[in-house]
C-alpha positions as CSV (number, residue, x, y, z in Angstrom):
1,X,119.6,122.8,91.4
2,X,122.6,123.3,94.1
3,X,122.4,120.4,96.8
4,X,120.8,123.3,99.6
5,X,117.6,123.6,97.0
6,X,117.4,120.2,96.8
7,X,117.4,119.6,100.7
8,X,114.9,121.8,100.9
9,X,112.8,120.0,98.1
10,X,113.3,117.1,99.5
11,X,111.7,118.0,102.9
12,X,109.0,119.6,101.6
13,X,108.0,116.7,99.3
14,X,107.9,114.8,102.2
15,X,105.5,116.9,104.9
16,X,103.4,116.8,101.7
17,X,103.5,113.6,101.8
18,X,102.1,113.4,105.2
19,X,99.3,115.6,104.9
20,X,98.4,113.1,101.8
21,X,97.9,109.9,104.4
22,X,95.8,111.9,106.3
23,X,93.5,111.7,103.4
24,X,93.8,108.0,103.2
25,X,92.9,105.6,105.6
26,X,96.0,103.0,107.0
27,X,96.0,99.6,106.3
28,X,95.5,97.1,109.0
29,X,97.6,93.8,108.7
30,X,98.9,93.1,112.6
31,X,96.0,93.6,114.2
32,X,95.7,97.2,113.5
33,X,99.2,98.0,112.6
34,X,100.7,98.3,109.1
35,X,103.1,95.2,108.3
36,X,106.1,96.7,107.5
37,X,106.7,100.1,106.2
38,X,109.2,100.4,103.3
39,X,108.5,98.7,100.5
40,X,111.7,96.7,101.3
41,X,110.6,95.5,104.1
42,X,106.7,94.9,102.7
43,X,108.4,92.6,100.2
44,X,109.4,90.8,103.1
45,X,106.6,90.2,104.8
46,X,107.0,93.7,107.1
47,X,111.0,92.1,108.1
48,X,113.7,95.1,108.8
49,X,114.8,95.3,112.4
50,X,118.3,93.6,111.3
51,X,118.2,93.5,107.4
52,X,118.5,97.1,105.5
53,X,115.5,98.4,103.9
54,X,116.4,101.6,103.2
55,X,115.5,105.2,104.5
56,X,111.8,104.2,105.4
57,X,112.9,101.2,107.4
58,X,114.1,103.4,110.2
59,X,110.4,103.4,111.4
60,X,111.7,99.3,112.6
61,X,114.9,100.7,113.4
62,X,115.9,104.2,114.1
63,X,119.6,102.5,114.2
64,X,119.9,101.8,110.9
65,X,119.9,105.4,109.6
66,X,124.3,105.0,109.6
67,X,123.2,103.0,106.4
68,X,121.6,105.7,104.6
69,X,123.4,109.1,104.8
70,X,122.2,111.5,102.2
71,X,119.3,109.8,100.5
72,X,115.1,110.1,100.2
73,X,112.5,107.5,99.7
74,X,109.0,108.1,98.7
75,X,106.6,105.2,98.7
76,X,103.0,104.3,97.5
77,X,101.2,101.3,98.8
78,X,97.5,100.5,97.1
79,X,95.8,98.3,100.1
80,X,92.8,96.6,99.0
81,X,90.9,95.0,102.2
82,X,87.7,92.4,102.3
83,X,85.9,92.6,104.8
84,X,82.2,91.5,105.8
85,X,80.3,90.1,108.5
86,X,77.8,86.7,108.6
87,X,74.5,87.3,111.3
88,X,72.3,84.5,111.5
89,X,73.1,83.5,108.1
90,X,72.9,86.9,106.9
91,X,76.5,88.3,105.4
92,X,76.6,91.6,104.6
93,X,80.1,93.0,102.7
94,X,81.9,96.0,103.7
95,X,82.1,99.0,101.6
96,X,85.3,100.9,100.5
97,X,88.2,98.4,98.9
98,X,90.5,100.9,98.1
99,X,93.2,102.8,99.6
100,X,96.0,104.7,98.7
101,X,98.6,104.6,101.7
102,X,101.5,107.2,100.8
103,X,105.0,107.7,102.5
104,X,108.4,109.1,102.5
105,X,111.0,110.3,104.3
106,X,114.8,111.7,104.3
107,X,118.2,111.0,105.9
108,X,120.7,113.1,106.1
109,X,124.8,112.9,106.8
110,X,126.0,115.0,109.9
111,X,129.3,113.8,110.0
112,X,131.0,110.1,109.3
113,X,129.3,108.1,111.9
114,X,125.9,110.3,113.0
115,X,122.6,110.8,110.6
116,X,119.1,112.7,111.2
117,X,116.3,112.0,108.9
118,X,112.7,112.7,108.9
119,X,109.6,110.2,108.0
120,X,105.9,110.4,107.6
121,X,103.7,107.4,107.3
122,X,100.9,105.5,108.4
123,X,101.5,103.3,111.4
124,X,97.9,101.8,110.9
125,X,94.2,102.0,110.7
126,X,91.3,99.7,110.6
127,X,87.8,101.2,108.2
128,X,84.7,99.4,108.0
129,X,81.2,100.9,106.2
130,X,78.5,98.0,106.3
131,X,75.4,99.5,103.9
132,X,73.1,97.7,106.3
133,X,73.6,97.5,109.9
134,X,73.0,94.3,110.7
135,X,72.8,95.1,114.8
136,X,69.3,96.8,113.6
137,X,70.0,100.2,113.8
138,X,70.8,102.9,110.9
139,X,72.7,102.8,108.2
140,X,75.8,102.5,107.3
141,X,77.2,100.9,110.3
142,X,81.2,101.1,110.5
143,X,84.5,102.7,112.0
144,X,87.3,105.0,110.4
145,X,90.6,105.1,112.0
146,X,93.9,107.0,110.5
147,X,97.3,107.2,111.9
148,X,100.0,109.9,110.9
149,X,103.5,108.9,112.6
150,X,106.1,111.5,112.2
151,X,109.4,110.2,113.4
152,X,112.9,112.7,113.5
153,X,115.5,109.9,113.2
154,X,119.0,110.6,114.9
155,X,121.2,107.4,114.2
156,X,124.7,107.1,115.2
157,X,127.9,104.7,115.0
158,X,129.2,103.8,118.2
159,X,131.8,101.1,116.6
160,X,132.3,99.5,113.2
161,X,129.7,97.1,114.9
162,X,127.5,99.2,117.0
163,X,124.9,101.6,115.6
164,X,122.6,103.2,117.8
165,X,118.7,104.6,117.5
166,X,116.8,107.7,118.9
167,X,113.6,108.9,117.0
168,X,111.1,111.2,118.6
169,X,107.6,110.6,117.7
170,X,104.6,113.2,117.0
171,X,101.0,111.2,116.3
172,X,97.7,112.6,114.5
173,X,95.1,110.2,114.4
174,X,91.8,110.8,112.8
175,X,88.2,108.5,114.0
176,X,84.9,108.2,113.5
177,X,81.7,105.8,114.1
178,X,78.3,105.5,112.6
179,X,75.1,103.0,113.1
180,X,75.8,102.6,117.1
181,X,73.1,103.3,118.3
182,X,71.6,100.2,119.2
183,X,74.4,99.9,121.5
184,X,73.0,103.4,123.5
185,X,72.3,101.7,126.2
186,X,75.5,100.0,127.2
187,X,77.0,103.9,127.1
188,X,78.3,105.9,130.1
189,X,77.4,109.0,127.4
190,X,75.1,108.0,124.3
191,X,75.6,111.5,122.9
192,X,79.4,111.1,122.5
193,X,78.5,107.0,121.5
194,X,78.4,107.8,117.3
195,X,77.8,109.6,114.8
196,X,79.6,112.5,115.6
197,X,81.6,113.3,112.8
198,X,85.7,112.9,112.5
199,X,87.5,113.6,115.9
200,X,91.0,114.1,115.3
201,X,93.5,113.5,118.3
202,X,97.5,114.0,118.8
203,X,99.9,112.5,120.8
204,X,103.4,111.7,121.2
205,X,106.2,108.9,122.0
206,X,109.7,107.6,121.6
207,X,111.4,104.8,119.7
208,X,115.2,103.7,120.2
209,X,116.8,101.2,118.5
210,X,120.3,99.1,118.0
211,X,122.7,97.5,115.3
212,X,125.2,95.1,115.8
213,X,126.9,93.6,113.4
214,X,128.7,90.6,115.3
215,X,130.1,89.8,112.4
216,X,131.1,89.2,108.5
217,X,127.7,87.2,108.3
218,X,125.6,88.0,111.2
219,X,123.8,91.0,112.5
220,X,121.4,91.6,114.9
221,X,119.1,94.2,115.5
222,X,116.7,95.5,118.7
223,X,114.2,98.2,118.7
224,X,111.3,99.2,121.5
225,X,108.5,101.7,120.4
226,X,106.9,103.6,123.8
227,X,103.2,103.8,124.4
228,X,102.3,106.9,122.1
229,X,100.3,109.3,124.7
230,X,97.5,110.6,122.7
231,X,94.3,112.9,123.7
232,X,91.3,111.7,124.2
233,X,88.8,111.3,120.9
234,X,85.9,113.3,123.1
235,X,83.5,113.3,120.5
236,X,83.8,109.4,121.4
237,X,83.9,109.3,125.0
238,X,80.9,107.3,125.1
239,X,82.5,104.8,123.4
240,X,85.8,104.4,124.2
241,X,87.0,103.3,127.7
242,X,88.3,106.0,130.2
243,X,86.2,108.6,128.1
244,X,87.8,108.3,125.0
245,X,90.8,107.4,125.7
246,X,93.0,105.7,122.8
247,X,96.4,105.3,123.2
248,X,98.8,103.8,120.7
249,X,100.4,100.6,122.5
250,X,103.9,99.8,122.6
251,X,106.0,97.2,120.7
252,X,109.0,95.6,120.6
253,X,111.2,93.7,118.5
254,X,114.4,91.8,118.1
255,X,115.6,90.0,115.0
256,X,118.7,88.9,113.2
257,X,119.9,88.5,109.7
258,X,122.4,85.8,108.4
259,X,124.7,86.5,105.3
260,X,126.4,82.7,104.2
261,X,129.9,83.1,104.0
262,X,129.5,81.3,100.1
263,X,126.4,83.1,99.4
264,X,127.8,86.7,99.9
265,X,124.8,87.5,97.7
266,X,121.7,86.4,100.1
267,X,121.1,87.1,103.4
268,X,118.3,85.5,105.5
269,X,116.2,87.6,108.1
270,X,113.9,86.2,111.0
271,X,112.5,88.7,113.8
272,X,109.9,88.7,116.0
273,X,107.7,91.7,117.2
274,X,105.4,91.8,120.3
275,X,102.1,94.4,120.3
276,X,101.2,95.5,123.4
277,X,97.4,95.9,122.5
278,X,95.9,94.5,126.0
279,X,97.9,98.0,127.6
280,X,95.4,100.2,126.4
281,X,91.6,100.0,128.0
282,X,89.7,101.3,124.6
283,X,91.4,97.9,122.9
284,X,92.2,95.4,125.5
285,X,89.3,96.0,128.0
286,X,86.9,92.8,127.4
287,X,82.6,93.1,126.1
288,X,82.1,91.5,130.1
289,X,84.8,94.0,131.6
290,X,82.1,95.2,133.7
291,X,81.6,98.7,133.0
292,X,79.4,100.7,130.5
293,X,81.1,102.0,127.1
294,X,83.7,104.9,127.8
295,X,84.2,104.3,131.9
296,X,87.2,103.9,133.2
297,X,86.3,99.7,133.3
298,X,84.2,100.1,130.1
299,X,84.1,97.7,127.8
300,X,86.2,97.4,125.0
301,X,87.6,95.5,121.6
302,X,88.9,92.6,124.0
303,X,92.3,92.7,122.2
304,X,95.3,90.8,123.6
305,X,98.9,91.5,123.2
306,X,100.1,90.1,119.7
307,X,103.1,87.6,118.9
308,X,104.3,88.3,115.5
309,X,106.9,85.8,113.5
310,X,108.7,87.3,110.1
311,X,111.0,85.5,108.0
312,X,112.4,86.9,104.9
313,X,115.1,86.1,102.1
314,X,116.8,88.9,100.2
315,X,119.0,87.9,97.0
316,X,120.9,89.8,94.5
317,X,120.3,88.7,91.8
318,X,122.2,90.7,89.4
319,X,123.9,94.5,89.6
320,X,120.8,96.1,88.8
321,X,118.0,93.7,90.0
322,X,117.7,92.5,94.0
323,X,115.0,90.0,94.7
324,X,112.6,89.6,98.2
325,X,110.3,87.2,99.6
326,X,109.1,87.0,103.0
327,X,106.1,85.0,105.5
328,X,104.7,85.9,108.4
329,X,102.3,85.1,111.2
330,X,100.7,86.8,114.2
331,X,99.1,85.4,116.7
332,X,94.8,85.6,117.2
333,X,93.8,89.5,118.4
334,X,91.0,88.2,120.6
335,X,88.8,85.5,120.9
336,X,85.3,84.3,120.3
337,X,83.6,85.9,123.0
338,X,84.4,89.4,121.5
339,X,83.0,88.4,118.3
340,X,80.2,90.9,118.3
341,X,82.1,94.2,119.3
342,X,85.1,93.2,116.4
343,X,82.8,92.8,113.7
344,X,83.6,96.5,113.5
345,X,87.3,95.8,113.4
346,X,87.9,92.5,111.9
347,X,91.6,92.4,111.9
348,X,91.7,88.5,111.3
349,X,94.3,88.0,109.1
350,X,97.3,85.8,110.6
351,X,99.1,84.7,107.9
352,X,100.6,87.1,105.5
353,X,103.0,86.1,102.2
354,X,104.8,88.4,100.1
355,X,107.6,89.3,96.8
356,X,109.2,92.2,96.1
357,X,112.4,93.5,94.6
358,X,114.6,96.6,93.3
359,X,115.8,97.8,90.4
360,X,119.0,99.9,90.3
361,X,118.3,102.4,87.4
362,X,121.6,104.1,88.4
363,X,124.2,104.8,91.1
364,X,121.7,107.4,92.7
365,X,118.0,105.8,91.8
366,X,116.9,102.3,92.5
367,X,112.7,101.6,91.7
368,X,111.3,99.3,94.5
369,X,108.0,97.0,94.0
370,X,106.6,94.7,96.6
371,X,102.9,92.5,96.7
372,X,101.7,91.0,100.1
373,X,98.9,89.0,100.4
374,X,97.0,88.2,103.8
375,X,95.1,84.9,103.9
376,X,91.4,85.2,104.5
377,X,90.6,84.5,108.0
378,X,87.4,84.8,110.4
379,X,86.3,85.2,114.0
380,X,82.8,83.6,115.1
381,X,80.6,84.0,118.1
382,X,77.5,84.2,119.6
383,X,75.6,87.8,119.9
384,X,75.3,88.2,124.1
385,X,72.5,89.9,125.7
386,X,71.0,92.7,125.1
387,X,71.0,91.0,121.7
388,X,68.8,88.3,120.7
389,X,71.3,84.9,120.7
390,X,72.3,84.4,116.9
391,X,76.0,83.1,115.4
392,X,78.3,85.8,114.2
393,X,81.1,85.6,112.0
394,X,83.5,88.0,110.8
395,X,86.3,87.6,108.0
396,X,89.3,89.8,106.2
397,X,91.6,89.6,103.3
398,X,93.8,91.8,102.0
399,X,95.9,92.5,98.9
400,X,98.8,94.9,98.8
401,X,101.1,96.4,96.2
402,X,103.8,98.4,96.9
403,X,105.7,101.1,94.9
404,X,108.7,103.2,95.8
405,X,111.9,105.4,94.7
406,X,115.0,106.1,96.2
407,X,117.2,109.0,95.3
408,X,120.6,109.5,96.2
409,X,123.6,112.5,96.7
């Protein structure tokens, strides 16, 4: 196969790739955002906005495609989610505990310091299917939500210690509701409240990012995601606020990695990220905003914006074997008084801990594995009017593992 063929094969592996996580819903670790993307960076704890994690950790940092001229990743993540909800001393388990999240992506040389690549993957999702709906209405009670980032990476080397970022950013997302009804009355539109069947919604957005490598041992890294403009899901738009309206917020994050002078074979990474969930009305609007579901001051999932805190280790071992590790914690999505509404999105999870490593089969393929784990954790509250007063508890954890492949030419 001459090297044009393979280009070729390479990029259409990887828009089928895409179409694949559109049959699969995303995981939800950061509130509803994935935790990483590569499974370099899932092996530590989601880290990569100043530590390389190969072509798929552009989506933290479209700088660091000068790293990774001329290569493809293709990635498989199996997320396995717990989720269930406690009413009145009822608890009631959520359906569906497996998912298979693909990705992949490209990047090619241009020249010796500029690189364009291509990615597709899942920037998040939340799924819940309760068999019995506990707020009295039919069954199955639950949400579905997808999201398909596809990201054209342009990267290019300013200095020997300045890489820049620019990476264009089209969005699918995919949603759906059931068992709502007994909310009907709090809706601006109770025909476009649930049960309508998948609505499917595009969008798009920006990221930029930086590299700089301030020296032998230290090396920072910057990178800002826009607000992804999407339409509106208007089979929804008596649910979500400003008729259906569901943007993808912004975030940002700034980190640094740290190379010991003696210990040329580890390097240390810490970052932290900020979600900008409150930004968007369908998320950050509060159950008391004062409007009915879907109006411009509807209420909402009460989200607030989200600190996030990553530190990771990377050590090679050995020529052929490199060895992760990483923790991480995000701050609280919302608080008690939302309770009710989030029981269909209990994205409670805070702390996350993973492992991961690679093994280099050869100068042009390296196998990647990675396992995270996020710690069970639970939101409780108090049903509010129109319901009758009763406790309410939701809880989440998660398992993750992570397979990939990287070939180079």
């Amino acid at each position: 196969m001459n090297k044009h063929s393979a280009r070729r094969l390479t990029i259409g592996a990887t828009f089928a790739t895409g179409l694949a996580v559109l049959a699969a819903p995303a995981s939800a670790t950061t509130g509803y955002f994935a935790n990483g993307t590569s499974v370099q960076s899932k092996g530590m704890a989601g880290a990569g906005v100043a530590i390389g994690t190969g072509v798929m950790g552009m989506a933290s940092n479209p700088a660091m495609g000068t790293r990774y001229g001329n290569q493809a990743d293709a990635c498989l993540s199996f997320f396995m989610p717990s989720r269930s909800t406690t009413l009145g001393g009822f608890n009631v388990q959520s359906n569906n505990e497996f998912f298979p999240v693909p990705c992949g992506g490209a990047n090619f040389q241009m020249n010796d310091r500029s690189t364009l690549g291509v990615l597709m993957y899942g920037n998040g999702g939340m799924n819940t299917e309760y068999p019995i709906n506990f707020f009295g209405g039919p069954a199955p009670l639950g949400v579905n939500l997808e999201q398909l980032f596809i990201q054209v990476n342009y990267a290019y080397e300013v200095s020997d210690q300045v890489s820049l970022g620019f990476a264009p950013i089209i969005a699918a997302q995919r949603f759906s509701a059931t068992g709502l009804q007994p909310f009907a009355l709090m809706s601006s539109n109770a025909a476009l409240l649930t049960n309508n069947g998948d609505d499917w919604s595009y969008g798009y957005g920006f990221q930029i990012g930086a590299l700089i490598e301030a020296s032998e041992t230290l090396t920072f890294g910057i990178s800002y995601r826009s607000r992804i403009n999407m339409q509106p899901f208007g089979s929804y738009a008596g649910l979500f606020a400003e008729a259906g309206d569901f943007d993808i917020p912004p975030t940002a994050t700034i980190g640094l990695a740290y190379t010991p002078a003696s210990r040329s074979d580890l390097t240390i990474t810490a970052e932290y990220q900020r979600i900008f969930y409150s930004q968007v009305a369908a998320i950050g609007n509060t159950m008391a905003a004062g409007g009915p579901l879907g109006a411009p001051n509807g209420a909402g999932f009460g989200w607030t914006d989200m600190d996030v805190f990553r530190v990771g280790a990377e050590w090679q071992a050995s020529p052929k074997w490199t060895m992760r590790a990483g923790l991480s914690y995000n701050t609280m999505f919302t608080d008690p008084s939302q309770a009710t509404f989030n029981a269909l999105a209990p994205a409670t999870p805070q702390w996350h801990a993973s492992i991961g490593g690679t093994m280099h089969i050869n100068d042009r393929r390296e196998l990647h594995v990675a396992y995270t784990h996020a710690f069970d954790n639970a939101l409780a509250g108090v049903l509010p009017p129109p319901f009758p007063p009763a406790p309410i508890s939701s809880q989440m954890s998660q398992h993750e593992f992570s397979f990939g492949m990287t070939w180079k030419w």
